[in-house]
C-alpha positions as CSV (number, residue, x, y, z in Angstrom):
1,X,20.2,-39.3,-1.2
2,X,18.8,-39.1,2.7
3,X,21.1,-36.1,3.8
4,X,24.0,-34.4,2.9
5,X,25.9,-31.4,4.3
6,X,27.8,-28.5,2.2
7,X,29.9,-26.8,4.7
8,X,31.8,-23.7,4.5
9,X,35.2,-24.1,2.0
10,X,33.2,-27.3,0.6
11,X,33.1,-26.8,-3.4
12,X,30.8,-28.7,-6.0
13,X,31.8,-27.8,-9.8
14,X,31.9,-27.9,-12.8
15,X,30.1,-30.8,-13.6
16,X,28.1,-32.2,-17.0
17,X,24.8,-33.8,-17.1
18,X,24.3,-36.5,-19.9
19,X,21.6,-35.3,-22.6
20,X,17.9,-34.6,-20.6
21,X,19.7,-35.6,-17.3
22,X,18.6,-33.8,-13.8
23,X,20.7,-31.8,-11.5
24,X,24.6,-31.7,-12.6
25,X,26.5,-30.5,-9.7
26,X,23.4,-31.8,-7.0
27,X,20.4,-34.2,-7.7
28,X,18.0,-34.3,-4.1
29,X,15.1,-37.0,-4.6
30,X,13.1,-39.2,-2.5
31,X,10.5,-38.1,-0.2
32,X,13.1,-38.2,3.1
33,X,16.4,-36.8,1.4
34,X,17.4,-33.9,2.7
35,X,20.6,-31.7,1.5
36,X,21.8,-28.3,3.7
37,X,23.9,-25.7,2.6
38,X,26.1,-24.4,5.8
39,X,28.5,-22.7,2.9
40,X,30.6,-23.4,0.5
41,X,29.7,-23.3,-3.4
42,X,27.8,-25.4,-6.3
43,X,29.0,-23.9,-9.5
44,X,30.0,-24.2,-12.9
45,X,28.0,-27.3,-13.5
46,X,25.6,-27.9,-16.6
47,X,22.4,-29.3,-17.1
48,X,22.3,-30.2,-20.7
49,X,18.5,-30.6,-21.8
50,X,18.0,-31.4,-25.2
51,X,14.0,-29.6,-26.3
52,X,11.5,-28.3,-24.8
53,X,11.1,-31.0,-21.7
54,X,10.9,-30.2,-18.3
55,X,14.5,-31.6,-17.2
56,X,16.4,-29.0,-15.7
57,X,18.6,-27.9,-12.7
58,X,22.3,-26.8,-14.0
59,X,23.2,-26.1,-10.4
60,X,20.8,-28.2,-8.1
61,X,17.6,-30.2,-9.0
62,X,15.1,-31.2,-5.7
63,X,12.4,-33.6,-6.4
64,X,10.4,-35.2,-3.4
65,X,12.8,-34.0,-1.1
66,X,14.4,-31.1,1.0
67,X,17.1,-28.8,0.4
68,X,17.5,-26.2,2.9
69,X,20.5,-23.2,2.2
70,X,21.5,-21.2,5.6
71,X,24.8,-20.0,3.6
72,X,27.3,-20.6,0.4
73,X,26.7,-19.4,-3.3
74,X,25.3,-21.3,-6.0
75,X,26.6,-19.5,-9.1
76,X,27.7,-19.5,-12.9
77,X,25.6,-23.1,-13.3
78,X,23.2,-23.3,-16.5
79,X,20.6,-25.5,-17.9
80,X,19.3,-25.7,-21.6
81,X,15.8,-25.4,-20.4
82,X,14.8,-25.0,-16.7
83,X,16.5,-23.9,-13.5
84,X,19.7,-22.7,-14.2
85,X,20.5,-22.2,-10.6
86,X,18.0,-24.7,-9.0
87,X,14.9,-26.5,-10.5
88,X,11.9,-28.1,-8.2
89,X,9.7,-30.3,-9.0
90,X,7.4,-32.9,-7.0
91,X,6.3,-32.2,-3.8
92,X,10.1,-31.0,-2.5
93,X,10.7,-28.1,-0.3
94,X,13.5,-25.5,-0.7
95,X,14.5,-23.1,2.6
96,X,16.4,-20.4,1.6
97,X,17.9,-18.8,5.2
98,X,20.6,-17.2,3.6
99,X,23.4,-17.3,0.9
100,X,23.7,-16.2,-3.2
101,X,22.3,-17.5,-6.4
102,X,24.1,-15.5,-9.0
103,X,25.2,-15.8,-12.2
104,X,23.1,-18.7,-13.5
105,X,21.8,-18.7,-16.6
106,X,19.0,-21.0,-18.5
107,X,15.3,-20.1,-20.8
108,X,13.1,-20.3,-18.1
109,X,13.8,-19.7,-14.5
110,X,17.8,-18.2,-14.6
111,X,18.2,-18.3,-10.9
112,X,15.2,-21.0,-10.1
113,X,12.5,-22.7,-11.6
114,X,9.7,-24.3,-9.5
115,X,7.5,-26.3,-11.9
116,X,4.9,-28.9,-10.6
117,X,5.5,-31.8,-13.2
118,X,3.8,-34.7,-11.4
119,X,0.0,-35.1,-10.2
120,X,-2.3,-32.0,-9.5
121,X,-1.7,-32.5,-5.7
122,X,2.1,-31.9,-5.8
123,X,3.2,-28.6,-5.3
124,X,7.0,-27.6,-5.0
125,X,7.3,-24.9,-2.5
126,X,10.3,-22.3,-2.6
127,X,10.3,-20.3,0.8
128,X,12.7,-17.4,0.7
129,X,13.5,-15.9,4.6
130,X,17.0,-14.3,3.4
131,X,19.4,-14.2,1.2
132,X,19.4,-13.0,-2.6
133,X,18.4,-14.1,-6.4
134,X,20.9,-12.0,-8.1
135,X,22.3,-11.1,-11.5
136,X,21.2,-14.6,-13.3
137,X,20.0,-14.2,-17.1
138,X,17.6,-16.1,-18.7
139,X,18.3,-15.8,-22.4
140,X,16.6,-18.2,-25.8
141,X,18.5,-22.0,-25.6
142,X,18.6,-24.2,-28.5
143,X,15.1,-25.4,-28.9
144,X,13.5,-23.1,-26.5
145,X,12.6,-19.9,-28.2
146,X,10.6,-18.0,-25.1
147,X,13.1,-16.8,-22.4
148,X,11.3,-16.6,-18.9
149,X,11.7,-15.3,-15.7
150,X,16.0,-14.0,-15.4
151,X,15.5,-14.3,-11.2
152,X,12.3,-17.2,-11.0
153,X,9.9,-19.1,-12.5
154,X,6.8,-20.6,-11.4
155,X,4.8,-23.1,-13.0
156,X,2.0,-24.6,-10.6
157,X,4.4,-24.4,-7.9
158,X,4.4,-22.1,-5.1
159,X,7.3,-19.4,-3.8
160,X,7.0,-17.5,-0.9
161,X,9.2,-14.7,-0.4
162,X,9.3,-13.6,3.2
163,X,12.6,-11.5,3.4
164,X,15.6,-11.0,1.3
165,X,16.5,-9.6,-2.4
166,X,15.7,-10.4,-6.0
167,X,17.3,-8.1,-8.0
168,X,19.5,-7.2,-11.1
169,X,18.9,-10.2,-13.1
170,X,17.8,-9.8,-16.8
171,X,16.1,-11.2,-20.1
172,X,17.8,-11.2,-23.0
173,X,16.0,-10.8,-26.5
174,X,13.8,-8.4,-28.0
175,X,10.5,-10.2,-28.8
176,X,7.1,-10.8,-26.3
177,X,8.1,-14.3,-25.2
178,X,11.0,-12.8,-23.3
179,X,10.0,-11.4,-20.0
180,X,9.6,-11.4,-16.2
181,X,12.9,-10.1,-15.1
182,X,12.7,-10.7,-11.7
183,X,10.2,-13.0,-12.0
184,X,7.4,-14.9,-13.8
185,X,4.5,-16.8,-12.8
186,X,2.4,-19.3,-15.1
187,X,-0.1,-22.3,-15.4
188,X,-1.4,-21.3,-11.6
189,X,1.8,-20.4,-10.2
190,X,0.8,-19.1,-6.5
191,X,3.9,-16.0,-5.4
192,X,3.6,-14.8,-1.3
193,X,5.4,-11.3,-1.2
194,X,5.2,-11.1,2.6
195,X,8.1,-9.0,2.8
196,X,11.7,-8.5,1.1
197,X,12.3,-6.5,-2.2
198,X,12.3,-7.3,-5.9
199,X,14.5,-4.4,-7.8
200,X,16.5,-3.3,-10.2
201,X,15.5,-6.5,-12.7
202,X,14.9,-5.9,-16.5
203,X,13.3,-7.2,-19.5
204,X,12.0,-6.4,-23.1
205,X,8.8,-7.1,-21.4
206,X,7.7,-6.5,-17.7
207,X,11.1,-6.0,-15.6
208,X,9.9,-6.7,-12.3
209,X,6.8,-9.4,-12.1
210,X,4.8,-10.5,-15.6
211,X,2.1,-13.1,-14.9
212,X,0.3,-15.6,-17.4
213,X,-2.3,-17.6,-15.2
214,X,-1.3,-17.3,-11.6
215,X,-1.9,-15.6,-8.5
216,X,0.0,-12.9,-6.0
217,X,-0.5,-11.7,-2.7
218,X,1.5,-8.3,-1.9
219,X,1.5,-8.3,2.0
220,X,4.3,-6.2,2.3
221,X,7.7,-5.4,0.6
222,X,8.8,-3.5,-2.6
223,X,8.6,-4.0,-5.7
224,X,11.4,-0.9,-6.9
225,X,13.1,0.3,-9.8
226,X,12.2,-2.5,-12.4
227,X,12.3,-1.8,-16.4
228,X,10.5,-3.1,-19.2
229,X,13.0,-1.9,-22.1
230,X,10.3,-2.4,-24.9
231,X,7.3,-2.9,-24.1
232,X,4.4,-2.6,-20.9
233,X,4.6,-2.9,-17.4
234,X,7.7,-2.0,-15.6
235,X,6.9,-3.0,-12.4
236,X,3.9,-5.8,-12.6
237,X,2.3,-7.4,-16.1
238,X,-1.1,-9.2,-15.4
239,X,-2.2,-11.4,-18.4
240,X,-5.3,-13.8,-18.5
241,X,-6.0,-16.0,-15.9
242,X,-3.6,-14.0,-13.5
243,X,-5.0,-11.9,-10.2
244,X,-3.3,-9.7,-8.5
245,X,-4.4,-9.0,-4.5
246,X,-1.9,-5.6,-2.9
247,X,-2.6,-5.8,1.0
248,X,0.5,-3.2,1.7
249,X,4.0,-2.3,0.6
250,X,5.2,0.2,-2.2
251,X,5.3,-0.7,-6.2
252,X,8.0,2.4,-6.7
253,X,10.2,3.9,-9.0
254,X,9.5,1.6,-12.2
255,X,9.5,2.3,-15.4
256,X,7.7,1.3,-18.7
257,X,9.1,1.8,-22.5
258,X,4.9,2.2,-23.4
259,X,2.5,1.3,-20.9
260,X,2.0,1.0,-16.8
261,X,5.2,2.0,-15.7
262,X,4.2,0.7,-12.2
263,X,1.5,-2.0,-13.0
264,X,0.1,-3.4,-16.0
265,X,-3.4,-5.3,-16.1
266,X,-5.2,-6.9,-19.2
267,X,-7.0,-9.7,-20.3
268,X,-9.5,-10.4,-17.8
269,X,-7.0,-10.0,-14.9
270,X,-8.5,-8.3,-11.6
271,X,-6.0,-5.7,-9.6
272,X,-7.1,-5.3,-6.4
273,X,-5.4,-2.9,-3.7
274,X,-7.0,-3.1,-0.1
275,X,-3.6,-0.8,0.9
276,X,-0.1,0.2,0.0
277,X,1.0,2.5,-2.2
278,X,2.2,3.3,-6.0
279,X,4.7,6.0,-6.4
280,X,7.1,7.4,-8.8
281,X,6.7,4.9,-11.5
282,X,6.7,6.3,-15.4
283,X,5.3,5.0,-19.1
284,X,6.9,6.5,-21.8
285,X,4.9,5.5,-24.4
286,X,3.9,9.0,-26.8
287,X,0.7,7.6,-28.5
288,X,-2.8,9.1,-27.5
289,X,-3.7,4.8,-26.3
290,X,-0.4,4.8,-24.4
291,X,0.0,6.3,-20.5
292,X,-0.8,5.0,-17.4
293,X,2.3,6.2,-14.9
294,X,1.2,4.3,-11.9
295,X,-1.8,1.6,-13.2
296,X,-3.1,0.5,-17.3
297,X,-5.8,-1.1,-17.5
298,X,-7.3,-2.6,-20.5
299,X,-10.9,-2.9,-21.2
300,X,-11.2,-6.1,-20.4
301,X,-9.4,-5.9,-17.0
302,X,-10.6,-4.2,-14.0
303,X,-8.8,-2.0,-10.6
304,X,-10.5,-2.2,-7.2
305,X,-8.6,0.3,-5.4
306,X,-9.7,0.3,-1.5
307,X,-7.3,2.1,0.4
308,X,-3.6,3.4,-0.1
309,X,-1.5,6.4,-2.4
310,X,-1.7,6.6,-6.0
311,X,1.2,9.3,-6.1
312,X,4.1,10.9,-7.8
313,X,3.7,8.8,-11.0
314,X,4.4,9.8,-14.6
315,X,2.9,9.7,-17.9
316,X,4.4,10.8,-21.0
317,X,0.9,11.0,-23.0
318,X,-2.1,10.5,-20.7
319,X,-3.1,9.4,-17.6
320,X,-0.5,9.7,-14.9
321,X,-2.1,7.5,-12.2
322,X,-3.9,5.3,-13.8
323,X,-4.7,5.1,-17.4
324,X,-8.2,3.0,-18.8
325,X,-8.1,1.6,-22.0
326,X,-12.3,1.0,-22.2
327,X,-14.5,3.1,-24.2
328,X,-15.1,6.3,-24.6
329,X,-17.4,8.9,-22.5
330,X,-19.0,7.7,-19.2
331,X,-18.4,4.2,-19.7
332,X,-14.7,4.2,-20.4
333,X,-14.4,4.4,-16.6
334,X,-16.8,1.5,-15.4
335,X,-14.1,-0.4,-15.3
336,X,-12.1,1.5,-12.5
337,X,-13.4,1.0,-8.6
338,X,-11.8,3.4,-5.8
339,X,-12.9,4.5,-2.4
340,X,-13.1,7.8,-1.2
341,X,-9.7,6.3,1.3
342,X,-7.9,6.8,-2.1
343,X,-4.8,9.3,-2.4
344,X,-4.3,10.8,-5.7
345,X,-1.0,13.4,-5.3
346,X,1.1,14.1,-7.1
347,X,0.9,12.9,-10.5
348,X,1.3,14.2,-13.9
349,X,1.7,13.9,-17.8
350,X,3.0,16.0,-20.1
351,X,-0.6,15.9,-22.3
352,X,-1.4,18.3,-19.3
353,X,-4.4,18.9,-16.7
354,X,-8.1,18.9,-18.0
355,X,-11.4,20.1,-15.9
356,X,-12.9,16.4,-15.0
357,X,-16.0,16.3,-17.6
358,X,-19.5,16.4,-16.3
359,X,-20.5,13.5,-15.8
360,X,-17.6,12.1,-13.2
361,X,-19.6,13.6,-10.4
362,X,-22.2,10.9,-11.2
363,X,-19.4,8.1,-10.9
364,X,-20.0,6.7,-8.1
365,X,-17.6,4.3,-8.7
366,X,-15.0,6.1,-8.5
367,X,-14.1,7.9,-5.0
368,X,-10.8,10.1,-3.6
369,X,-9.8,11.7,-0.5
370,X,-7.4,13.6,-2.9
371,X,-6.5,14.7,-6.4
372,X,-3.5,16.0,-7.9
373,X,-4.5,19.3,-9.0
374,X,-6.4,22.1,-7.3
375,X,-8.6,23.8,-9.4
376,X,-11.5,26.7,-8.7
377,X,-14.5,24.5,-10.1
378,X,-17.6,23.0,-9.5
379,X,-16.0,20.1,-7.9
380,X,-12.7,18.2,-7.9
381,X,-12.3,14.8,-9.5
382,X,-9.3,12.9,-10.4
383,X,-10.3,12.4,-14.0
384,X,-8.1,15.2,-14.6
385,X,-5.3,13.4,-16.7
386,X,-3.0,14.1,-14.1
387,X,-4.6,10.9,-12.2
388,X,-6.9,9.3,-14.6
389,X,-7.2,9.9,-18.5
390,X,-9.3,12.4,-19.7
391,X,-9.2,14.8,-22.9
392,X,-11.5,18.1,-22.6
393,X,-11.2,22.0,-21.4
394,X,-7.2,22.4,-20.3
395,X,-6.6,24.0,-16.7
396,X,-4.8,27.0,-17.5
């Protein structure tokens, strides 16, 4: 294909791909094709991809070259294994301006899939400037167990989200490999949240962003009202490999069945947050290891909080703001960084309020302009429960 237009009342459906075939209702390939989207729809149209290969694309399927959507839908297509909505490989480029992908459904990447399959240097870009990812499910296929990512997901590719909505799609099934409900990122998947909101996606595990080896900038947007059904991090899941860099915006209003009901962090990952805040967010996990309200993070992970709010966030057991799961005594915090720019207000568990132990004024590690509770002491620290875990003398 070299070009192509969709205008508006144009209609592509309800088409079958033969067994490990690409892109059933559009197939874009070759370094100069180009396909735009004016209006009109691509739907009903299946991608049928037999095992775990990395065929895909029940709706469209780009490789090498350029699709660019200024308007239409592309809805109700599915794929056995990637892409239900549209699938990138190669080195092609997909513009989003405007229009819908809803209603798609596949095991990895419901609404799209950008996976690198070719040589290290290709990279399949998505750029998002408006528009919306909405209500696709990613759910277990025949032969693919793991369901991944119900709005995207990124395998060595690259999306940049600059405007527009992801919101209200969903993974279906109960165990850890199903998660990411608005998105997930894997095998060094880069994801640019300049601006634009993810919401209101869901998962067993990690409704709004989980991450296994990959990397995401937050310059600005929201990342609002995300739930993980069953398991940790409601808003944001960092697993090995991963790093997470917050330069502004607002993780808000998420909510966790156990830990990090704003952002999750373990296995080595980094969390680092030069601005922004983390509000309102809840982990409902009951155990004395569970909490974290606004930030979890494991002993092997570490925070490097800059600047920005740590407020209004909930724990059921411990550790409204953030919640540490390192040792015990002094060290159990050397893995938590913040500035003395850093707002603590706000936050709570039901455990209750604790007078910081003795040895946080020695932390010099951890700064605050701010805690949550104000207390007639020696001094005021935020390991008070209320903002960071800590078990000792209740405030009455």
């Amino acid at each position: 294909m070299q070009a192509c237009l969709c205008n508006l009342g144009s209609a592509i459906r309800n088409n079958l791909s033969g067994n490990n075939a690409n892109g059933a209702g559009v197939l874009v390939t070759g370094a100069n094709s180009n396909f735009t989207m004016n209006g009109g729809e691509i739907s009903g149209n299946f991608a049928r991809t037999l095992g775990s290969g990395t065929n895909g694309g029940g709706g469209v399927r780009v490789h090498q070259g350029t699709f660019t959507m200024n308007a239409g839908t592309i809805q109700n297509n599915e794929s056995n294994r990637h892409g239900g909505g549209v699938y990138l490989t190669g080195s092609s480029q997909f513009i989003m301006n405007g229009g819908v992908i809803t209603g798609n459904q596949s095991s990895l990447g419901a609404g799209v899939g950008v996976f690198a399959t070719g040589a290290a240097t290709e990279f399949p870009t998505f750029t998002m400037i408006d528009g919306e990812i909405h209500n696709n499910l990613a759910r277990p296929t025949p032969g693919n167990s793991a369901a991944l990512g119900g709005g995207v997901n990124i395998e060595r590719g690259i999306f940049n989200m600059q405007g527009g909505k992801i919101h209200s799609n969903t993974v279906q099934g109960g165990s850890a490999a199903q998660g990411g409900g608005g998105v997930f990122i894997q095998a060094n998947g880069t994801f640019n949240l300049i601006n634009g909101t993810i919401y209101n996606n869901e998962a067993p595990h990690t409704g709004g962003v989980r991450m296994h080896d990959g990397i995401f900038i937050m310059t600005d947007g929201l990342i609002q009202n995300n739930r993980s059904l069953v398991g940790v991090g409601g808003g944001v899941n960092l697993r090995v490999g991963t790093s997470f860099t917050m330069n502004g915006g607002t993780i808000d209003n998420n909510t966790a069945a156990t830990n990090g009901g704003g952002v999750f962090v373990e296995g080595g990952a980094p969390f680092i947050m030069n601005n922004g805040t983390i509000s309102n967010n809840t982990a409902n996990g009951t155990a004395a290891t569970m909490g974290g309200g606004g930030i979890f993070v494991a002993a092997t992970s570490s925070i490097n909080i800059q600047n920005g709010s740590i407020i209004n966030n909930t724990a059921v057991s411990r550790g409204g703001g953030i919640f540490t799961g390192a040792n015990t005594g002094v060290n159990a915090y050397l893995n938590i960084t913040t500035s003395n720019a850093v707002v603590f207000s706000g936050n709570s568990a039901t455990t209750g309020a604790f007078h910081p132990p003795a040895f946080a004024v020695g932390l010099a590690n951890i700064g605050f302009a701010s805690s949550s509770v104000s207390i007639l002491s020696a001094y005021v620290h935020p390991i008070n429960n209320y903002d960071i875990n800590f078990v000792g003398t209740p405030i009455l």
